[in-house]
C-alpha positions in Angstrom: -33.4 -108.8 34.5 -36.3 -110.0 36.7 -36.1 -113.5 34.5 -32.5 -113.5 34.7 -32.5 -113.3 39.0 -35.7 -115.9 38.8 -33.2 -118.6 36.6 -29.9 -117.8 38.7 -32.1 -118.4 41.4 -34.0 -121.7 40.3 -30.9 -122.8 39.2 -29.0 -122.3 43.0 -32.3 -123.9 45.0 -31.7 -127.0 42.4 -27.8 -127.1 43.3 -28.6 -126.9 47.0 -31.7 -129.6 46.9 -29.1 -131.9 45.3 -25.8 -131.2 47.1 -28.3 -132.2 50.3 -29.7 -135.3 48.3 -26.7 -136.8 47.2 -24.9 -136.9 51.1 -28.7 -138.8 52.3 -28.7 -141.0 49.2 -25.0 -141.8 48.7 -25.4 -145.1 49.6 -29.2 -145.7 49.1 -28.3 -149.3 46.7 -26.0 -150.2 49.1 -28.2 -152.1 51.7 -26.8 -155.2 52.1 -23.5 -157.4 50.3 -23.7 -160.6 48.7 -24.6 -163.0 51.7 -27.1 -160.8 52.7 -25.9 -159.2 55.6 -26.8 -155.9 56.2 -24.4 -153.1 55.5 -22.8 -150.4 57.9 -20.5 -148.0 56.4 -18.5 -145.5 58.2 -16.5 -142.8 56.7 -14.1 -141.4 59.1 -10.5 -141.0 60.4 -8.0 -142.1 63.0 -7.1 -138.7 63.4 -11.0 -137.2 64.0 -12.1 -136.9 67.3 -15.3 -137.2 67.0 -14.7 -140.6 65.3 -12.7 -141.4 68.3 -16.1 -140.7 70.2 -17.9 -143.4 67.8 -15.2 -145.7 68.6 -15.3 -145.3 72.2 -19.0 -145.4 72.9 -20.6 -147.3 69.7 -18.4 -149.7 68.6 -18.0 -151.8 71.8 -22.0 -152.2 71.7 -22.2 -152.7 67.8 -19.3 -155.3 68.3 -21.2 -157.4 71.0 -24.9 -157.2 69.3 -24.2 -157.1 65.4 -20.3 -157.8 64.0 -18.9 -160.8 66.5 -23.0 -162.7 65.6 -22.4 -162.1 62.2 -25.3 -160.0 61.8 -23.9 -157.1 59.7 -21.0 -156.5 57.4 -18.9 -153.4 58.8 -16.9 -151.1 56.8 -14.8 -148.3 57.5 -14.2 -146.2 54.8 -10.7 -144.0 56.1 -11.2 -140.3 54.2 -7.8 -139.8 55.5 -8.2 -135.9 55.0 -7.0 -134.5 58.6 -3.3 -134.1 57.2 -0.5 -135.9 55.7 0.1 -138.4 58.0 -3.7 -139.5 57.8 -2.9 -141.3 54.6 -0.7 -143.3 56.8 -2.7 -144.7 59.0 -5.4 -145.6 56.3 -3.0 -147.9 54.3 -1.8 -149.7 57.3 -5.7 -150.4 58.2 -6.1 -151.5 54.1 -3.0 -153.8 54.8 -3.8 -155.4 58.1 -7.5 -156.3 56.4 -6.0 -158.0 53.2 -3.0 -159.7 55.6 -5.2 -160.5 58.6 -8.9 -159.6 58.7 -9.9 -160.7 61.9 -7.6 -158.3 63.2 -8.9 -155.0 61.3 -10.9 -154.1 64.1 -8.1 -154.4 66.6 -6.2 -152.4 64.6 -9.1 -149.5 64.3 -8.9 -149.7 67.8 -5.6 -149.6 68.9 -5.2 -146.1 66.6 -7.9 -144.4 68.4 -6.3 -145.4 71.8 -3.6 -144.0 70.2 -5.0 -140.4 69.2 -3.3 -137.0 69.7 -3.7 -134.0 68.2 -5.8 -133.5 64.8 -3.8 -130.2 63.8 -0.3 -132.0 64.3 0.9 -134.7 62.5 1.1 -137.9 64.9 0.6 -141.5 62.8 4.2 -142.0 62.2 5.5 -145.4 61.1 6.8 -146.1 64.1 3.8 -145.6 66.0 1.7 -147.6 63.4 4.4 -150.3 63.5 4.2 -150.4 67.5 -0.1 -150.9 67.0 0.3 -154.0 64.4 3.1 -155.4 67.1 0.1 -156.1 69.7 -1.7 -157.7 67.3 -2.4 -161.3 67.7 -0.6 -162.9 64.7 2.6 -164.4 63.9 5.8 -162.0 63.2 5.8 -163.4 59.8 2.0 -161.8 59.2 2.9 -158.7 61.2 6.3 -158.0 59.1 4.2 -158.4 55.7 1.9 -155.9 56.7 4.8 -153.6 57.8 6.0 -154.2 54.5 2.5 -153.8 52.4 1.2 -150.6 53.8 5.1 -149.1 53.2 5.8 -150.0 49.9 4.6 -147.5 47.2 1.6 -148.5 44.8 1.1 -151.7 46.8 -2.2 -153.1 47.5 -2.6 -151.0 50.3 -1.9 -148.0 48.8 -3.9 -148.4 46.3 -7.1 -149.0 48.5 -6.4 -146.3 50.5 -6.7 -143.8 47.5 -9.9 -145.9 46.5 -11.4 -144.5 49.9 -10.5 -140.5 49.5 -11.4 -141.1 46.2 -15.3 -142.8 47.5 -15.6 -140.3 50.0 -15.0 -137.5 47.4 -17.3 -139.0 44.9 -20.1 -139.5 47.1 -19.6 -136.2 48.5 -19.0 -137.0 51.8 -17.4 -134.1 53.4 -17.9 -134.9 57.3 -16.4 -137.5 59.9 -17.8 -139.6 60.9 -20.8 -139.9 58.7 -22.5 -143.8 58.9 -25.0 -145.5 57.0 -27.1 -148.8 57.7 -28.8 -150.5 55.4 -28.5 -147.9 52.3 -29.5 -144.8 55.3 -27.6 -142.1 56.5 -27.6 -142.3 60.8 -28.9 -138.8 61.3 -26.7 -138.7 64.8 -23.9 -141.3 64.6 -23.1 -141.1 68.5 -26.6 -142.7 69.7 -27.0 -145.9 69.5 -30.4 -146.5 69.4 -30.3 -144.5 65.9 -28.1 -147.9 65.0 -30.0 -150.5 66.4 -33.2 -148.8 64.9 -31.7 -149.0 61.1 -30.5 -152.5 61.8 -33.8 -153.5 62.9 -35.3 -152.1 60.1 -33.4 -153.8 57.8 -33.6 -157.4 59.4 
């Protein structure tokens, strides 16, 4: 019996040692992408409130320093998992960076600005239509990503699964959770934990 507790008990420290592994290592091969930039993934959604707090306070200064001087490659993985209408807002982001890339961050923004209450369900089409409106592109760009991020199995729709589908196989169960340069940001809402990363990977 004694064995038997010592086994079931090996055998639980080895699950826990590699359910906390995989989150830190999830994207250890993953330090930079084919021009050599180096990577910053964030897994997240419009509807999180603490990934409003990300938005707010690190992504003006990440913006100014690293993304608009071409320094880094940003990606924003939507986990879309705080309700229905999360999955929503994830395939209008997909569409708005296949139809008009330069605008994807706009778009991030404008959704956070745009935040209500995580337990109810608030990214309706009509508000995600009103966000893609005050982007700066022409009606004809605007109305195909209305279109895209609408229409069932469409490109859109299909990335947007891609990303619960990521976050599930990498095991990624909190929002926001970053990494930079293959490592996991221990506390995503200081930035000197970013700039430190970045630095390390330059």
């Amino acid at each position: 019996m004694k064995k038997l507790w010592l086994c079931l008990g090996l055998i639980a420290t080895m699950l826990l040692i590699t359910a906390c592994s995989s989150d830190e290592d999830a994207h250890k091969d993953d330090k930079q992408n084919a021009n050599g930039k180096i990577k910053i993934i964030e897994y997240g959604d419009f509807k999180c409130s603490y990934c409003k707090k990300v938005e707010s306070n690190i992504m003006p200064k990440l913006k100014k320093d690293y993304i608009d001087k071409d320094k880094v490659d940003y990606e924003f993985v939507n986990m879309a998992f705080l309700g229905d209408d999360s999955i929503i807002g994830s395939r209008a982001g997909h569409a708005v960076q296949q139809i008009a890339p330069k605008q994807y961050l706009d778009f991030q923004k404008l959704m956070f600005e745009q935040q209500g209450d995580a337990e109810k369900e608030w990214i309706t089409e009509s508000l995600v239509d009103k966000q893609i409106d005050k982007l700066s592109i022409d009606n004809k760009q605007k109305e195909k990503i209305k279109k895209d991020y609408k229409t069932e199995d469409s490109k859109s729709w299909k990335a947007a699964q891609k990303d619960k589908e990521q976050a599930e196989d990498k095991n990624i169960d909190t929002a926001p959770t970053v990494y930079i340069g293959g490592e996991k940001v221990e506390d995503p809402y200081d930035y000197d934990n970013y700039k430190k990363l970045i630095e390390k990977n330059e």
